[in-house]
C-alpha positions as CSV (number, residue, x, y, z in Angstrom):
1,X,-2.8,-26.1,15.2
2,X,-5.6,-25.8,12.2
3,X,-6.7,-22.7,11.6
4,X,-10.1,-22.6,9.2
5,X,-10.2,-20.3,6.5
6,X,-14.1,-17.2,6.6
7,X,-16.2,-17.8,3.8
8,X,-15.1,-17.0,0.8
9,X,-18.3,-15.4,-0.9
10,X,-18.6,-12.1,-3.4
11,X,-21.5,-11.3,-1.2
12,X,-19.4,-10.3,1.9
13,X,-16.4,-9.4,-0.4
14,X,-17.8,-6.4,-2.4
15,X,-18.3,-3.8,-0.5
16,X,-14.5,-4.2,1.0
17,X,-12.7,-4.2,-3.1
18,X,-14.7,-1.2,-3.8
19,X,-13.8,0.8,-0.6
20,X,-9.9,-0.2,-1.5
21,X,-10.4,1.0,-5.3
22,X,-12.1,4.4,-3.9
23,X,-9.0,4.9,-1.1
24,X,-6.4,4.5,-4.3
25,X,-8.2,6.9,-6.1
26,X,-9.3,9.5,-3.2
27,X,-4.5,9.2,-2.8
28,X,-4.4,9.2,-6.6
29,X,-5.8,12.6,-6.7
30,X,-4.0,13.9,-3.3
31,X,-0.6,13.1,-4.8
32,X,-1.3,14.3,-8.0
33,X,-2.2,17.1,-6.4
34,X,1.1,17.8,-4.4
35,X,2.6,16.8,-7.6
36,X,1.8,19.6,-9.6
37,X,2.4,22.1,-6.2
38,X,5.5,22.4,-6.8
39,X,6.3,21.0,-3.2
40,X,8.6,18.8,-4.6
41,X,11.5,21.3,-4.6
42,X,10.2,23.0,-1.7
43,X,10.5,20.5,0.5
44,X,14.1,19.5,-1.3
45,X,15.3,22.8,-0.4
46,X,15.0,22.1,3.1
47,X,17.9,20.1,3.3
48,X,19.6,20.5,0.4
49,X,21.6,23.2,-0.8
50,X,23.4,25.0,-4.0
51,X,25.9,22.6,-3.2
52,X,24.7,19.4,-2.6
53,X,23.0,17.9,0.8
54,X,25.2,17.7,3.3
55,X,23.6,14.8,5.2
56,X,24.0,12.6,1.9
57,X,27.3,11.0,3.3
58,X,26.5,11.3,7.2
59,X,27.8,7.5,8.5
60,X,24.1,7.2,10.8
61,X,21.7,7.8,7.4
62,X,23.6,5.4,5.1
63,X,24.8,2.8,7.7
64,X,22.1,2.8,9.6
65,X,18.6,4.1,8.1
66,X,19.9,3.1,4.6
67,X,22.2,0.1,4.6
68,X,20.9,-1.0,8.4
69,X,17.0,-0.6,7.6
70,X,17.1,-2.7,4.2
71,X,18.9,-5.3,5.8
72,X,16.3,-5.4,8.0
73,X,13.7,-5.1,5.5
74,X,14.8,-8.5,4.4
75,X,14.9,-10.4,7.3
76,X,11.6,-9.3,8.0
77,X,10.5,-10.4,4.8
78,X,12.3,-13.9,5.2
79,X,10.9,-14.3,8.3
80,X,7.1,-13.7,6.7
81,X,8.1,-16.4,4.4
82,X,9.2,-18.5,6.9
83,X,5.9,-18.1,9.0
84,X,4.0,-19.8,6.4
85,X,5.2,-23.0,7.1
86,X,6.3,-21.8,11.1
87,X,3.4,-19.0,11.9
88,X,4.3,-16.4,14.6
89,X,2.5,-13.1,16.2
90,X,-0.6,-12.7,14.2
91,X,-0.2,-15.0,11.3
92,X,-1.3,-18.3,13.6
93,X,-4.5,-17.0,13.4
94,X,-4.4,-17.6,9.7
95,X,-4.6,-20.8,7.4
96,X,-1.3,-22.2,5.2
97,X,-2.8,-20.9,2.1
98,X,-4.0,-17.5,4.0
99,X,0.1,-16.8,5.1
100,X,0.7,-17.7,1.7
101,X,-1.2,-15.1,0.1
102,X,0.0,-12.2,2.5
103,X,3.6,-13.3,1.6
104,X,2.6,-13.4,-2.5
105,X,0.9,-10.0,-1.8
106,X,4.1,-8.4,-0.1
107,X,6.3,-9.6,-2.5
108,X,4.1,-8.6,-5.2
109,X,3.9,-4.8,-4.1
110,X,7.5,-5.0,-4.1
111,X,8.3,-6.6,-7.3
112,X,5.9,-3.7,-8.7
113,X,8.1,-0.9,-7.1
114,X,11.5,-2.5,-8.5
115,X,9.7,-3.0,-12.1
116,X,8.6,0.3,-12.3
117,X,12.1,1.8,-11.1
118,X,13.7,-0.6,-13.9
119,X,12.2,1.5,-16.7
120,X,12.1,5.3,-14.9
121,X,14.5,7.9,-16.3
122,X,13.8,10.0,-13.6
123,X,17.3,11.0,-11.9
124,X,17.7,11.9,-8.1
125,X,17.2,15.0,-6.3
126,X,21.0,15.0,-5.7
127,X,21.8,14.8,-9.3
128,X,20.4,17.9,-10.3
129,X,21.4,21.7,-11.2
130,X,19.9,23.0,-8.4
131,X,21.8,20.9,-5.9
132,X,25.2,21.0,-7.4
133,X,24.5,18.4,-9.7
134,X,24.6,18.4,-13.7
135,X,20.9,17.4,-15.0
136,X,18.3,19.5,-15.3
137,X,14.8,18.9,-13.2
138,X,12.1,16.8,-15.1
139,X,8.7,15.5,-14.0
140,X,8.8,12.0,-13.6
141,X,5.5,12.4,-15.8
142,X,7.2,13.1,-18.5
143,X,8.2,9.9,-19.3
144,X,9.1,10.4,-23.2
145,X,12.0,13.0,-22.2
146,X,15.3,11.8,-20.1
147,X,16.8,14.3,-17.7
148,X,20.4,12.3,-18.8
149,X,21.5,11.4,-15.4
150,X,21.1,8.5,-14.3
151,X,17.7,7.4,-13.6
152,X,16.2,4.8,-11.8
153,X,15.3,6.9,-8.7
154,X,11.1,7.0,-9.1
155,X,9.6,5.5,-6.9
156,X,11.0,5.4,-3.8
157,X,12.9,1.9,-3.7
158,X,13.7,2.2,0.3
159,X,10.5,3.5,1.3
160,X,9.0,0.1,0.1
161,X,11.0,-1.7,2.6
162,X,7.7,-0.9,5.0
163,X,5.4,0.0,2.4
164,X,5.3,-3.0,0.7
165,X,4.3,-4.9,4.0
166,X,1.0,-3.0,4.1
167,X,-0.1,-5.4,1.3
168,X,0.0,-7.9,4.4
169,X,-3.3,-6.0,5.7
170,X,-6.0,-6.8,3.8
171,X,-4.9,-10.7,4.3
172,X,-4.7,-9.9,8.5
173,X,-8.4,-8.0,8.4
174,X,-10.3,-11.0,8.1
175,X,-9.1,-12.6,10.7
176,X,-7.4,-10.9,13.3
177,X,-8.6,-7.0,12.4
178,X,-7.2,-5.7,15.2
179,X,-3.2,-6.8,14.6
180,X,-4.1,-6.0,10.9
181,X,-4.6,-2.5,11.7
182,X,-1.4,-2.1,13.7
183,X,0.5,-4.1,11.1
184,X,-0.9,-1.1,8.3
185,X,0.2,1.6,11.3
186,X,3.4,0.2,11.1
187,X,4.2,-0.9,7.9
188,X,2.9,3.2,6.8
189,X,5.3,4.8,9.8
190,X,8.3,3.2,8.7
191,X,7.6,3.6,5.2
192,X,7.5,7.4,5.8
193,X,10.4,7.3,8.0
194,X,13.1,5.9,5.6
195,X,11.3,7.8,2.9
196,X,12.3,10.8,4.4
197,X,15.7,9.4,5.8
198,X,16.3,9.2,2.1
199,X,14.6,12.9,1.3
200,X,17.1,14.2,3.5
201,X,19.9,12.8,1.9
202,X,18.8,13.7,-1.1
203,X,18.2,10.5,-3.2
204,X,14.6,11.4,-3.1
205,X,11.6,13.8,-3.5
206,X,8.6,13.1,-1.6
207,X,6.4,12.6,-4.3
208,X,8.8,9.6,-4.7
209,X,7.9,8.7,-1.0
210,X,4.1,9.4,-1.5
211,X,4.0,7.3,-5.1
212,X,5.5,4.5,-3.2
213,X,2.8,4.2,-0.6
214,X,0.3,4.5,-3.4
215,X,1.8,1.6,-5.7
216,X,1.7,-0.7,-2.4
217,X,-1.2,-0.3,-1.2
218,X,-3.1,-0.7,-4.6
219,X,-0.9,-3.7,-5.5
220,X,-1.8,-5.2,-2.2
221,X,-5.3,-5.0,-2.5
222,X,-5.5,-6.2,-5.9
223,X,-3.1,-9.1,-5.1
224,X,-4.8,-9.9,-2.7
225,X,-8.5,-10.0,-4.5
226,X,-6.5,-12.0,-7.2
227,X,-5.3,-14.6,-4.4
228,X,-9.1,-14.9,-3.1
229,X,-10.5,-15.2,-6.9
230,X,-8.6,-18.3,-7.3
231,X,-9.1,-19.6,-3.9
232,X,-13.0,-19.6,-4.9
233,X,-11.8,-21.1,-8.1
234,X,-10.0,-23.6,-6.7
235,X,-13.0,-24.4,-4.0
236,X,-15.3,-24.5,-6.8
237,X,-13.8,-28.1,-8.2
């Protein structure tokens, strides 16, 4: 079945991108907030002890909410790619080119989470002094000075596997806004849920959680207003 694609127009458009950039600043300043709270280790401390965490190793968090839940996280995401071509559950009410760009925008937000954990020297809670570990606690702001462990652990890698589909949202809203917003409800409940699975094993703070959720949605939206800017591009020839 055809689906047609809204209007594309700046005039009904505008008012939604600045909204978006407004809601990434308003959780800019929240989490930059709690980052410099010191709830970082606070929280840590919850589970984690002089001597390590003791749920790092438990068989249910790695073989299930780890290893189980990114498995999943990548059938889902084959599954989105294969509804571009086969639509199913809310993306038949969208065009080709429409379940194209919510796949390009999903993979985007999670391309920008692996890129950015590429070049962090931030170590994990687990590696650290104050969990039985041998590197001492920097700020992942401090990105001139290495903690010499082993890095790699900002953001939050696993909690993208249901961050990264809230990109999928701002695709959904325009035509089907009611599945959009319980596609966002979801996609943020489990991104918070294996980012704490992880919290409590100790591979994580929750700032790591928090900047994760951040990078996705921002990456969505402005994925997703690239996508439309050369969909008008290419309706203009």
């Amino acid at each position: 079945m055809f689906v047609s694609s809204p209007p594309l127009t700046s005039a009904n458009s505008a008012a939604h991108w600045r909204l978006n950039a407004l809601i990434s600043l308003g959780l800019m300043l929240l989490f930059l907030v709690w980052d410099f709270s010191g709830g970082d280790m606070a929280m840590a401390r919850l589970w984690g002890e002089s001597t390590g965490f003791p749920l790092r190793e438990h068989g249910w968090m790695v073989k299930v909410m780890h290893q189980g839940a990114r498995a999943l996280g990548w059938l889902f995401l084959i599954a989105m790619l294969l509804g571009v071509w086969r639509p199913w559950g809310p993306l038949r009410s969208l065009a080709t080119a429409e379940r194209a760009g919510i796949f390009f925008c999903v993979l985007c937000a999670l391309l920008a989470v692996t890129l950015i954990k590429g070049f962090s020297q931030t170590s994990c809670p687990w590696d650290l002094q104050a969990f039985g570990g041998v590197v001492p606690y920097v700020s992942h702001w401090n990105m001139g000075q290495a903690d010499s462990g082993g890095g790699h652990c900002f953001p939050a890698g696993h909690a993208s596997t249901g961050f990264a589909f809230m990109a999928a949202f701002f695709g959904l809203k325009q035509s089907a806004s009611g599945a959009a917003l319980k596609w966002l409800g979801w996609a943020i409940l489990v991104g918070f849920v294996l980012g704490i699975s992880q919290q409590v094993r100790g591979a994580h703070f929750m700032s790591h959680t928090l900047w994760t959720s951040w990078l996705c949605w921002t990456v969505g939206w402005i994925s997703h207003l690239v996508f439309w800017m050369l969909r008008l591009k290419v309706r203009a020839y």
